[in-house]
C-alpha positions as YAML, in Angstrom:
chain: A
units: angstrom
residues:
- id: 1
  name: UNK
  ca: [6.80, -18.12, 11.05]
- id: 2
  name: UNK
  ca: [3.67, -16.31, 10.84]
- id: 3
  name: UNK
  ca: [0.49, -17.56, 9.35]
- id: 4
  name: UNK
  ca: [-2.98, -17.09, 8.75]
- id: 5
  name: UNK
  ca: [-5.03, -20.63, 7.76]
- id: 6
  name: UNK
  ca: [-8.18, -20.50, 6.49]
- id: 7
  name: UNK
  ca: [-10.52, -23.80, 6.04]
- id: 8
  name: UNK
  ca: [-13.99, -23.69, 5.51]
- id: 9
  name: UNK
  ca: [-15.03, -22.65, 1.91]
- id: 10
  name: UNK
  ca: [-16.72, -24.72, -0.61]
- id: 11
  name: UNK
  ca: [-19.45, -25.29, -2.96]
- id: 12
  name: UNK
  ca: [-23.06, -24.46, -1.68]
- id: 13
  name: UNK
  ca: [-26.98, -23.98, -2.87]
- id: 14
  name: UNK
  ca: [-28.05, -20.66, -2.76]
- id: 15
  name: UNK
  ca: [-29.92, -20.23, 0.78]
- id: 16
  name: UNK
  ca: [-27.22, -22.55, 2.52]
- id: 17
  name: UNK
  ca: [-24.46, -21.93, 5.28]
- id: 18
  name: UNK
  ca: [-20.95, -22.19, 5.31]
- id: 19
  name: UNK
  ca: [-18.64, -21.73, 8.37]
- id: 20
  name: UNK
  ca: [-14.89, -20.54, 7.75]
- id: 21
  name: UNK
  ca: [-12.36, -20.27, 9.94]
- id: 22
  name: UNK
  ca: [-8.99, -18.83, 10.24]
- id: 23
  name: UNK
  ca: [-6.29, -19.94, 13.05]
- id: 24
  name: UNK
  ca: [-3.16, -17.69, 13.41]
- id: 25
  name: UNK
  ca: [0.23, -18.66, 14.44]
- id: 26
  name: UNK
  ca: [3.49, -16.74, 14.68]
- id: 27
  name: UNK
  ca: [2.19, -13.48, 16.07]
- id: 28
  name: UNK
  ca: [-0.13, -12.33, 19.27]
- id: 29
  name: UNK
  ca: [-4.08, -12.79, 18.73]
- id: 30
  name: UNK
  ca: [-5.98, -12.02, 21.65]
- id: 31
  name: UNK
  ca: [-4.58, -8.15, 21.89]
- id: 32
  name: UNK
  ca: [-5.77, -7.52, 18.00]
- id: 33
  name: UNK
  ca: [-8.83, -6.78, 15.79]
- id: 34
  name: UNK
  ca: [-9.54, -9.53, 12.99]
- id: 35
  name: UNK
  ca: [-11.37, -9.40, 10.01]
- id: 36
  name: UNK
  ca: [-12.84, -11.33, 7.18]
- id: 37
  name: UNK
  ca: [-12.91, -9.89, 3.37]
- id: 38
  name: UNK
  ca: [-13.52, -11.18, 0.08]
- id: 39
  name: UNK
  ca: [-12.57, -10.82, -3.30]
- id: 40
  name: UNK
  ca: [-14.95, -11.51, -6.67]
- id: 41
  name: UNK
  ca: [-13.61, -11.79, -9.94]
- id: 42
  name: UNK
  ca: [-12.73, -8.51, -11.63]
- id: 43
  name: UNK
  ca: [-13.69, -6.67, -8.19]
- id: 44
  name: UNK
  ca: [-11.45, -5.10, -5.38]
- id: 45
  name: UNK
  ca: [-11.16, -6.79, -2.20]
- id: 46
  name: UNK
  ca: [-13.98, -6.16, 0.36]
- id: 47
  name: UNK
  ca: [-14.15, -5.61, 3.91]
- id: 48
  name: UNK
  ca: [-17.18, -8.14, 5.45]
- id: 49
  name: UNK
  ca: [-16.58, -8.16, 9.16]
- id: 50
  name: UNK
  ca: [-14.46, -7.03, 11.70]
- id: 51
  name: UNK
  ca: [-14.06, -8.17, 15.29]
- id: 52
  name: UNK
  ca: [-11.98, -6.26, 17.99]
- id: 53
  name: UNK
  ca: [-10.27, -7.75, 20.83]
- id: 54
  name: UNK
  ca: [-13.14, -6.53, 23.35]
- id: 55
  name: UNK
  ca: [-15.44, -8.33, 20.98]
- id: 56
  name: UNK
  ca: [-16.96, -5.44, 19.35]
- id: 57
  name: UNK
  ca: [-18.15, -6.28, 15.67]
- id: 58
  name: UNK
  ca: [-19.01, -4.68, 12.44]
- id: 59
  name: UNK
  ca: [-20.30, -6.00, 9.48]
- id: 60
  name: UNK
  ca: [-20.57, -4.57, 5.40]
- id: 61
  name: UNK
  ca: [-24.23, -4.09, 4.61]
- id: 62
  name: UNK
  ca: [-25.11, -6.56, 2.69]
- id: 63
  name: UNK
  ca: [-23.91, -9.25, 4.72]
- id: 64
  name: UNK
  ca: [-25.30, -7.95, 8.03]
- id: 65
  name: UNK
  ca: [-27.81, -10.30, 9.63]
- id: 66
  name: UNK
  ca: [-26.53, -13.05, 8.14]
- id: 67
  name: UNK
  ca: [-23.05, -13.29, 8.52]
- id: 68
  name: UNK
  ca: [-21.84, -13.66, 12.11]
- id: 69
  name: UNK
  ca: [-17.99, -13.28, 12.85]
- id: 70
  name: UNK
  ca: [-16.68, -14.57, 16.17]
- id: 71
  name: UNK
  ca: [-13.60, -15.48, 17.90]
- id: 72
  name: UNK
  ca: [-11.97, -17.78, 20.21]
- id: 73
  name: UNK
  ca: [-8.29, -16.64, 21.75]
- id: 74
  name: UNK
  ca: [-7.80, -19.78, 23.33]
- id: 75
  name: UNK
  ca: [-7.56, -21.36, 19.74]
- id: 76
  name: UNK
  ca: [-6.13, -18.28, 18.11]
- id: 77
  name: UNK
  ca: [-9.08, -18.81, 15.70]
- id: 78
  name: UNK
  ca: [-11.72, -16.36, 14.24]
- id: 79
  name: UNK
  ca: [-14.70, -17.62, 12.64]
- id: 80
  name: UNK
  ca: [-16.96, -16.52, 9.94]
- id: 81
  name: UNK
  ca: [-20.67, -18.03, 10.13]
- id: 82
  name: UNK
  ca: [-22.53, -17.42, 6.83]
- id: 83
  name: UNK
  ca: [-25.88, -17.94, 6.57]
- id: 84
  name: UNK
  ca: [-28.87, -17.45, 3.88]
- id: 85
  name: UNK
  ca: [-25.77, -17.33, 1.18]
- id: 86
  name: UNK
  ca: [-26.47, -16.10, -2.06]
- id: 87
  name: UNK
  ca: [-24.54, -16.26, -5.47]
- id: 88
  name: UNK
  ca: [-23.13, -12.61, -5.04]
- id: 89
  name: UNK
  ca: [-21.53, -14.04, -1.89]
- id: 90
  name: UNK
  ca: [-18.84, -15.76, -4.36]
- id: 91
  name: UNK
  ca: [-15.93, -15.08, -3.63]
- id: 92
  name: UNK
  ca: [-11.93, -15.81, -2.22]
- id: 93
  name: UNK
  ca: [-12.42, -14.95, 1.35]
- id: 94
  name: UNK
  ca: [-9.47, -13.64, 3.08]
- id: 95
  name: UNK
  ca: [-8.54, -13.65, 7.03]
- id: 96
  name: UNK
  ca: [-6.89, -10.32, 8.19]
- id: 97
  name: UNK
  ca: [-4.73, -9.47, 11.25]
- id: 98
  name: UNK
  ca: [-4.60, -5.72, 11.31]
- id: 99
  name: UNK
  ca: [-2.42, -5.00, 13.07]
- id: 100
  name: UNK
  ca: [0.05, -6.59, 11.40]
- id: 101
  name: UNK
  ca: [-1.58, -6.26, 7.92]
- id: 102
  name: UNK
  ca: [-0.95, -10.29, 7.39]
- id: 103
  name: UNK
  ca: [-2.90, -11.95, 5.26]
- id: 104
  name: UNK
  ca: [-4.10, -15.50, 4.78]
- id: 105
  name: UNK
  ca: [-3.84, -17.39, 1.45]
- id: 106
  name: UNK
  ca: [-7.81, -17.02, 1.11]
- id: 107
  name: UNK
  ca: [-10.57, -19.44, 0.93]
- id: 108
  name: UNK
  ca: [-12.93, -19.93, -1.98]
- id: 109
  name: UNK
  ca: [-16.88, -19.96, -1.53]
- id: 110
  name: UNK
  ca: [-19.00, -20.51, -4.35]
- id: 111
  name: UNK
  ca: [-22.49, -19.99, -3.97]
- id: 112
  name: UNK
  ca: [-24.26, -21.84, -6.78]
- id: 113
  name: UNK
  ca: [-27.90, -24.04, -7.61]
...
């Protein structure tokens, strides 16, 4: 059975950090780019970061140089480090596997004072 489970979201001041992560099961890892998006109300999902399986990253524009995406194929797991959040930063945030085009069940992060 294949999943995607994400952990990590929560409530947090504006200016704090948050680190999600998503570990995969059911389906190969290490061979396949990963990426993190997000979803605000009333908006389309959004692409924030992709890794590749050499490593090589990209990030949207708003959330580059503070968001760090990373991954670890021993654990299956891909990370999402989020720094200097800021209310616009709330959101559902969604692990990808795109090759497959499975998605996780999404992880909420509410940026709030």
């Amino acid at each position: 059975q294949v999943q995607l489970a994400e952990s990590g979201g929560g409530l947090v001041q504006p200016g704090g950090a948050l680190r999600l992560s998503c570990t995969v099961s059911g389906i190969f890892f290490s061979p396949y780019t990963m990426g993190w998006y997000r979803q605000a109300p009333g908006n389309q999902r959004e692409l924030v970061a992709r890794i590749s399986a050499s490593g090589s990253t990209n990030y949207a524009d708003g959330v580059n140089g503070r968001f760090t995406i990373s991954r670890d194929n021993a654990k299956k797991t891909v990370y999402l480090q989020m720094n200097g959040l800021k209310p616009e930063d709330t959101a559902v945030y969604y692990c990808h596997h795109e090759f497959t085009d499975y998605w996780g069940q999404g992880t909420q992060v509410t940026v709030s004072s």
